[in-house]
C-alpha positions as CSV (number, residue, x, y, z in Angstrom):
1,X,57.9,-21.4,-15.9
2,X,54.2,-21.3,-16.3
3,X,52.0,-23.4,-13.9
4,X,49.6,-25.4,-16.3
5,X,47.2,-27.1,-13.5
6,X,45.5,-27.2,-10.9
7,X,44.3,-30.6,-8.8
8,X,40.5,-31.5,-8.3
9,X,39.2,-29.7,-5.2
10,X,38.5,-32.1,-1.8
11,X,34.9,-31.1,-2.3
12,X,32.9,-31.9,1.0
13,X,36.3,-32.9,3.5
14,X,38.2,-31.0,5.8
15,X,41.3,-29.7,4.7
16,X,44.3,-32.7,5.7
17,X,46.8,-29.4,6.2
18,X,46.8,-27.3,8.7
19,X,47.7,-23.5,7.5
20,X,47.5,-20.1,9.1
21,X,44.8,-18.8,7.5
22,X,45.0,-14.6,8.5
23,X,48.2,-13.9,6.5
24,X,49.5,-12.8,3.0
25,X,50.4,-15.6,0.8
26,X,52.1,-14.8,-2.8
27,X,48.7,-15.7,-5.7
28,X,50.9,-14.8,-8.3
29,X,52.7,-12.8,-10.6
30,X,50.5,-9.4,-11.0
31,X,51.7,-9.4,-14.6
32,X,50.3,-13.1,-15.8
33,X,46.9,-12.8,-14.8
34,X,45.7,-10.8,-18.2
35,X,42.4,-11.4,-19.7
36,X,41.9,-14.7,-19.3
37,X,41.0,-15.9,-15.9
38,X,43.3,-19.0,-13.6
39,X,42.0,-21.6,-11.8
40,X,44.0,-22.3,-8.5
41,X,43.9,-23.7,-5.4
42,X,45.2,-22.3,-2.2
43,X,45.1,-24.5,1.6
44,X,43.1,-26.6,-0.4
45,X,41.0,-24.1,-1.5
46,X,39.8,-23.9,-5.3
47,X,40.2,-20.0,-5.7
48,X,39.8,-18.1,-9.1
49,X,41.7,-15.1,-10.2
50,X,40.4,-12.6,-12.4
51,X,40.3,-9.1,-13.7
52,X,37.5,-7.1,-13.3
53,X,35.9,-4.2,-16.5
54,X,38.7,-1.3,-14.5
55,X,41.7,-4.1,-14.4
56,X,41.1,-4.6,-10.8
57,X,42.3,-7.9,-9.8
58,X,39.7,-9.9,-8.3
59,X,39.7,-13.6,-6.3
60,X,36.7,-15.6,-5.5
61,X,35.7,-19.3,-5.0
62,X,37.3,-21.0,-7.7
63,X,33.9,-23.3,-7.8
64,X,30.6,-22.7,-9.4
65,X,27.5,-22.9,-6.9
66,X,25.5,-24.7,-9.5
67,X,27.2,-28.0,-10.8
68,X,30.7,-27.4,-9.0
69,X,32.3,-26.1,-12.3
70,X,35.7,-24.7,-12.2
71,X,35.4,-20.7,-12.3
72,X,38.7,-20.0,-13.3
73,X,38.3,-22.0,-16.4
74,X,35.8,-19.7,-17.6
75,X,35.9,-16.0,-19.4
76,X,35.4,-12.3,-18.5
77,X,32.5,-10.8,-20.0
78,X,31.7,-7.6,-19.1
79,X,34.1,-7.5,-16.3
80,X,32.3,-10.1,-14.6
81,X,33.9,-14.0,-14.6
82,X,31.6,-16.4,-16.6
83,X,31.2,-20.0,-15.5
84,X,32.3,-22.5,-18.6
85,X,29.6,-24.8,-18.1
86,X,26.5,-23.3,-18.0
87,X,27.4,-19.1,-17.8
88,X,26.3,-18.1,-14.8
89,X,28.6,-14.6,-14.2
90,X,30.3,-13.5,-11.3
91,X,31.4,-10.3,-9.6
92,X,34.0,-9.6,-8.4
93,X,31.8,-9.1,-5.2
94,X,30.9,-13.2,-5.2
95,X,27.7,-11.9,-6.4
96,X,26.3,-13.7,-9.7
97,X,24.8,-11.0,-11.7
98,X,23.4,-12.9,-15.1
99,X,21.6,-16.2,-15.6
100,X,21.4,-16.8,-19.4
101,X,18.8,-19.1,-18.9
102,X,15.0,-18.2,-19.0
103,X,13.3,-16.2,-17.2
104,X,16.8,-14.6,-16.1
105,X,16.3,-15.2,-12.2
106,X,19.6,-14.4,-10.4
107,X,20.2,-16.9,-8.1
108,X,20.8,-16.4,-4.0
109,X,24.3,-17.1,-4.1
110,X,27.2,-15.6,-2.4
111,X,30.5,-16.8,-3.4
112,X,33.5,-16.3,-0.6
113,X,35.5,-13.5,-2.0
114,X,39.7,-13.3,-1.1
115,X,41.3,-10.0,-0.5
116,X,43.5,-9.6,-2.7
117,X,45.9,-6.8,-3.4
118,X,48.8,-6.0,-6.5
119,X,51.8,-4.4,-4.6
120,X,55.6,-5.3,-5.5
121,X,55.1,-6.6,-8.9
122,X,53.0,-9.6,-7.0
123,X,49.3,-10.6,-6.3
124,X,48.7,-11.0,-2.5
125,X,46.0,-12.9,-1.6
126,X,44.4,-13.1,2.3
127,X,42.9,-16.5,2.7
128,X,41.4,-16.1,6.4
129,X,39.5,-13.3,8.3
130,X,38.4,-10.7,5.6
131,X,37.9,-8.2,7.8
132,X,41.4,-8.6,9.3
133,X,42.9,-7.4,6.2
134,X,45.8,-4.9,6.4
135,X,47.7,-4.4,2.9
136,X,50.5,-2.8,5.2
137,X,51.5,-6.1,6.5
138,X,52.8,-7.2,3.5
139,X,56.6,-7.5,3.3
140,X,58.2,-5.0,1.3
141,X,59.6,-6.5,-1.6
142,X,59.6,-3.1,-3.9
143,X,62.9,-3.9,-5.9
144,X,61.1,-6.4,-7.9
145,X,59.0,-3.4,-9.4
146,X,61.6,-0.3,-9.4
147,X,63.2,-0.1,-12.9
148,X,66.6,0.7,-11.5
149,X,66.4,-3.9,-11.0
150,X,66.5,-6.2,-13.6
151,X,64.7,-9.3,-11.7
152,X,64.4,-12.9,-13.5
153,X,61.6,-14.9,-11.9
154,X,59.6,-17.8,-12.0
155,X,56.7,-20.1,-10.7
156,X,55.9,-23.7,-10.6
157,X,53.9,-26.2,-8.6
158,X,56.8,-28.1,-6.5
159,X,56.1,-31.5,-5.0
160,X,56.4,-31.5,-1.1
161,X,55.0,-29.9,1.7
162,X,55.8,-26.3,1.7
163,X,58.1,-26.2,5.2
164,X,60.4,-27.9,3.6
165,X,61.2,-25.6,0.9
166,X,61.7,-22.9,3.2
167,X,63.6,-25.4,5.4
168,X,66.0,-25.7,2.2
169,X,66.2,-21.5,2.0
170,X,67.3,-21.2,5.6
171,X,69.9,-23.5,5.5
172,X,72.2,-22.5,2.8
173,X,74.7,-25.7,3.6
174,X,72.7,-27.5,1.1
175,X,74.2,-25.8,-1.8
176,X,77.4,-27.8,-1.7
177,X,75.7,-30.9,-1.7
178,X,72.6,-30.5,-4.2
179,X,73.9,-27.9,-6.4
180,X,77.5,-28.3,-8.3
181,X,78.2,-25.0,-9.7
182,X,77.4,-23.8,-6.1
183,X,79.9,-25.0,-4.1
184,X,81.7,-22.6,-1.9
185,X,83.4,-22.8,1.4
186,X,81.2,-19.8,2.4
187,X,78.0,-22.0,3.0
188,X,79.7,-24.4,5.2
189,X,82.8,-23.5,6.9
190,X,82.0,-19.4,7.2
191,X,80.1,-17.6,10.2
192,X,76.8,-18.5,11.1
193,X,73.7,-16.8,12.9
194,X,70.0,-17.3,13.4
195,X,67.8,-15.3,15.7
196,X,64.3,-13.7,15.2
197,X,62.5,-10.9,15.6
198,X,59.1,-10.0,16.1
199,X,57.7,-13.0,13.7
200,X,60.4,-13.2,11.3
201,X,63.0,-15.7,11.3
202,X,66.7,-14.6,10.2
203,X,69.5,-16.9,9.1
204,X,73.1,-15.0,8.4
205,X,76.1,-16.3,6.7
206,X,79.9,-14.5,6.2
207,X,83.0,-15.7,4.9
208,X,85.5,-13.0,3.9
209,X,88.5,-13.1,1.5
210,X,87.1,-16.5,0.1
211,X,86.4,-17.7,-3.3
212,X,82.5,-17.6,-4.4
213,X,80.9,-20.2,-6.3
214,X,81.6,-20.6,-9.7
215,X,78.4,-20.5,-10.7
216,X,77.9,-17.3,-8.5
217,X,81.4,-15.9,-9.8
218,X,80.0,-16.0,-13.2
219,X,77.0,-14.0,-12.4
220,X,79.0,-11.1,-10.8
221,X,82.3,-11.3,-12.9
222,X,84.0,-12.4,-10.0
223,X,86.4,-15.1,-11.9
224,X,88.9,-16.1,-9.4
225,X,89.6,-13.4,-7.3
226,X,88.8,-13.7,-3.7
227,X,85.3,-11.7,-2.1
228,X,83.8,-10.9,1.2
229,X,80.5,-12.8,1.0
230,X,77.5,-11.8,3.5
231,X,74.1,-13.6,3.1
232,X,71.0,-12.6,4.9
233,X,67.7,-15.0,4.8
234,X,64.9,-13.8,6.1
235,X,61.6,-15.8,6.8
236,X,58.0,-14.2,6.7
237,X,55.5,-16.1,8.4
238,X,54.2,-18.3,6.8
239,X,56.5,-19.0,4.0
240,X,58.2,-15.8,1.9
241,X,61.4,-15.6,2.1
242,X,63.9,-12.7,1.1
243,X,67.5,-13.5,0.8
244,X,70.2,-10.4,0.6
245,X,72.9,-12.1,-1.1
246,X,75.9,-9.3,-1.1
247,X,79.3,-9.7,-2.4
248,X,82.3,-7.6,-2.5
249,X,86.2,-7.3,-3.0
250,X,88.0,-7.8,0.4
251,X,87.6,-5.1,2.4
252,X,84.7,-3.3,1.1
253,X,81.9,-1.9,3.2
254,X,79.0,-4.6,3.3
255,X,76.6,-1.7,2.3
256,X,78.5,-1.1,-1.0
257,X,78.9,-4.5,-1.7
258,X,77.6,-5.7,-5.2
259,X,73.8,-6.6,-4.1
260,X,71.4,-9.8,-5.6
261,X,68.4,-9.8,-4.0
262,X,65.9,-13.1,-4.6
263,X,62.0,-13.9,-3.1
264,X,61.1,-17.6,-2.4
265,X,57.3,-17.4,-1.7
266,X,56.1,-21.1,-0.9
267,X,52.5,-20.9,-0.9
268,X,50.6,-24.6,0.2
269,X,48.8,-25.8,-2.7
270,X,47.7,-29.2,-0.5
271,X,50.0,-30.7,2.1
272,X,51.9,-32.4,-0.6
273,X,52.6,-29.6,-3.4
274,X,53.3,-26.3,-3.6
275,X,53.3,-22.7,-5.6
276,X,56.9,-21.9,-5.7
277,X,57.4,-18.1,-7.0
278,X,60.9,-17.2,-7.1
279,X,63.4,-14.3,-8.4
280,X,66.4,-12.5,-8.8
281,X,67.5,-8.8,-9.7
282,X,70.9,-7.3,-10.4
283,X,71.2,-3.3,-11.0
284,X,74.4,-4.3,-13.8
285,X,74.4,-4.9,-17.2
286,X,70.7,-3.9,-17.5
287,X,69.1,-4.7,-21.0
288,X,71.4,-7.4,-21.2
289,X,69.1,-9.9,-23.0
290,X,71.8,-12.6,-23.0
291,X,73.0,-12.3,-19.9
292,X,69.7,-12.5,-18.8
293,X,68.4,-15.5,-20.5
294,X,71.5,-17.4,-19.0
295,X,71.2,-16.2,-15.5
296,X,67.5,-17.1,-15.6
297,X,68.3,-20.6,-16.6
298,X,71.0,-21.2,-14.1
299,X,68.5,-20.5,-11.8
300,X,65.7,-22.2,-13.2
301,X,68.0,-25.1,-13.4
302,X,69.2,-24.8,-10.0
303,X,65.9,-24.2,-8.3
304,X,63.8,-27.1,-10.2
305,X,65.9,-29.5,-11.3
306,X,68.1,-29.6,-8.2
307,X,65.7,-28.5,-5.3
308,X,62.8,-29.5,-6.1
309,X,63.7,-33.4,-6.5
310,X,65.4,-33.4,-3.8
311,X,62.6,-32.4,-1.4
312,X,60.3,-34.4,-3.2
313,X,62.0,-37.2,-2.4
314,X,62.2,-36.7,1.0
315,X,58.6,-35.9,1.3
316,X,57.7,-39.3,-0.2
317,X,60.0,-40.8,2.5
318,X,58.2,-39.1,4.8
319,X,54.6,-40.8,3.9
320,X,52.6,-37.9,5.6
321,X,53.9,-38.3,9.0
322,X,54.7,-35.1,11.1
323,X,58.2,-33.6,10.9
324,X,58.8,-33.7,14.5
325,X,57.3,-37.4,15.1
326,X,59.5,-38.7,12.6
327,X,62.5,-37.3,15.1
328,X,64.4,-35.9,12.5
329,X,68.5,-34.9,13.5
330,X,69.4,-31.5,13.8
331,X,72.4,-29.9,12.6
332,X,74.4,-26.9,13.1
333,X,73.1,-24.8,9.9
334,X,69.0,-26.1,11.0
335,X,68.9,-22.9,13.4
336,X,67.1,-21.1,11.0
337,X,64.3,-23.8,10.0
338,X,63.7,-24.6,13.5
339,X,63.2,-21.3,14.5
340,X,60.8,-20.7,11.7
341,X,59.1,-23.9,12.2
342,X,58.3,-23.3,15.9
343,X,57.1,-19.4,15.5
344,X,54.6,-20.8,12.5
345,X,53.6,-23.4,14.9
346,X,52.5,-20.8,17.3
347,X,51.1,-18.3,15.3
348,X,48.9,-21.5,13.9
349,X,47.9,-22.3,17.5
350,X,47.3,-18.7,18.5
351,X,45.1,-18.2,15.7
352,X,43.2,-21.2,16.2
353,X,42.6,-20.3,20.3
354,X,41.2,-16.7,19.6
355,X,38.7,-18.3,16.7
356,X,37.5,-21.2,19.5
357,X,37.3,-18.0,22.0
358,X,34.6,-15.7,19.2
């Protein structure tokens, strides 16, 4: 699914969110930025993707200097973006490099420009610290561009604020509850962990010699016949998530398992929606175009028409108020969310004392 907007900019206020700014967030899928430029905006800020004359992809201010025209609404001429109001063109550098309007006088204007890097099938952008940078902290998430996976994906602009959709990734216990064809003893009576490491956050689930899902059944030709289910969340600060979702008859080694591996990249749009990029590979029945269109919209289904309301509605209830004022119960399957939401919490303060220290 396609996003098809992007709000109107808080020109001239602060940000109302509060974000970690010196991180990798997911831009978008590498392969839908083609010729034609987007218009997004990232913690609030109105960014425009691009590609350059060589195909490089390329993310600056999403506004125009001159009357606050939306970049990414514009073409690429020359390799260089070309505002739709008045055309003005921008390099990739920020820099404007023609003025179609006598006398030809580039302005002095030097628009903020986002690393951003392709890697994993995915465009990375780094909305902080330019010169803090480093491509090799991205998490590896290389099965979505080796050929030996089949992946079905997606994207969409979810209502809520973006720590709750990786609140609802962690805690797997929702699936009996929210999604029908999900139901499965595993997510609520099997083994549960949650620890971190480093600055991830992990959340692990195992039920053996149990029934899957039936929706989950389907996907792996497992019809009623009894599996050993492992599944391995793992958070990436801020918000990417990769879940190792493993399945196999009793007994079998959890390495040979039957393997689905899905991303859940949340990145904050404004403290009230969100980009959601999701997918799912399988190494079976590759080529499989009707197998694939159905698995795509179970999952489509499951992650939009049954997450996504859900959380919206509980953002509304939450009317902007801070998740830990509002005092909120914890349960046994919230290990994982709370974990995650207090490291983010102190990476966010940690960044914020060594900027007040330069």
């Amino acid at each position: 699914m396609s996003e098809e907007r992007a709000p109107v900019p808080r020109l001239g206020q602060e940000p109302r969110g509060t974000y970690l700014r010196n991180t990798w967030y997911v831009a978008g899928w590498a392969s839908d930025l083609g010729t034609q430029p987007q218009q997004r905006t990232f913690l609030e800020e109105p960014v425009a993707l691009f590609r350059d004359a060589a195909g490089v992809a390329q993310a600056i201010t999403g506004r125009c200097p001159h009357r606050f025209a939306p970049l990414g609404h514009g073409t690429v001429v020359d390799g260089a973006l070309m505002c739709p109001y008045h055309g003005l063109r921008f390099s990739g550098a920020g820099v404007c490099v023609h003025n179609p309007h006598p006398g030809g006088q580039l302005p002095d204007a030097n628009l903020q420009v986002y690393p951003l890097v392709e890697r994993h099938a995915l465009l990375w952008i780094w909305m902080g610290d330019a010169a803090k940078a480093d491509a090799s902290l991205i998490p590896d998430f290389s099965w979505l561009s080796d050929p030996k996976w089949e992946a079905v994906r997606g994207v969409t602009v979810a209502e809520g604020h973006y720590e709750l959709y990786s609140d609802n990734i962690l805690d797997l216990s929702h699936a009996n509850f929210v999604h029908p064809a999900l139901v499965a003893s595993a997510f609520t009576e099997g083994e549960r962990k949650f620890w971190q490491n480093g600055s991830s956050v992990f959340a692990e689930y195992i039920r053996l010699n149990d029934h899957l899902s039936v929706g989950i059944s389907a996907v792996m030709g497992t019809e009623g016949r009894r599996q050993d289910f492992y599944g391995l969340v793992q958070w990436h600060a801020p918000a990417v998530l990769y879940f190792d979702f493993r399945a196999g008859d009793p007994g079998t080694p959890r390495e040979e398992c039957t393997l689905l591996p899905s991303l859940h990249a949340f990145t904050p749009e404004t403290p009230d929606t969100t980009h959601y990029f999701w997918a799912t590979a399988r190494d079976y029945k590759l080529g499989d175009a009707e197998f694939t269109a159905a698995m795509r919209g179970a999952l489509e289904f499951a992650f939009e028409q049954e997450d996504m309301p859900i959380i919206r509605d509980s953002h509304r209830l939450m009317r902007g108020a801070d998740f830990w004022d509002l005092r909120p119960v914890i349960l046994g399957g919230d290990g994982g969310g709370v974990r995650a939401r207090r490291m983010l919490q102190r990476l966010i303060d940690r960044e914020r004392e060594a900027s007040a220290a330069a």
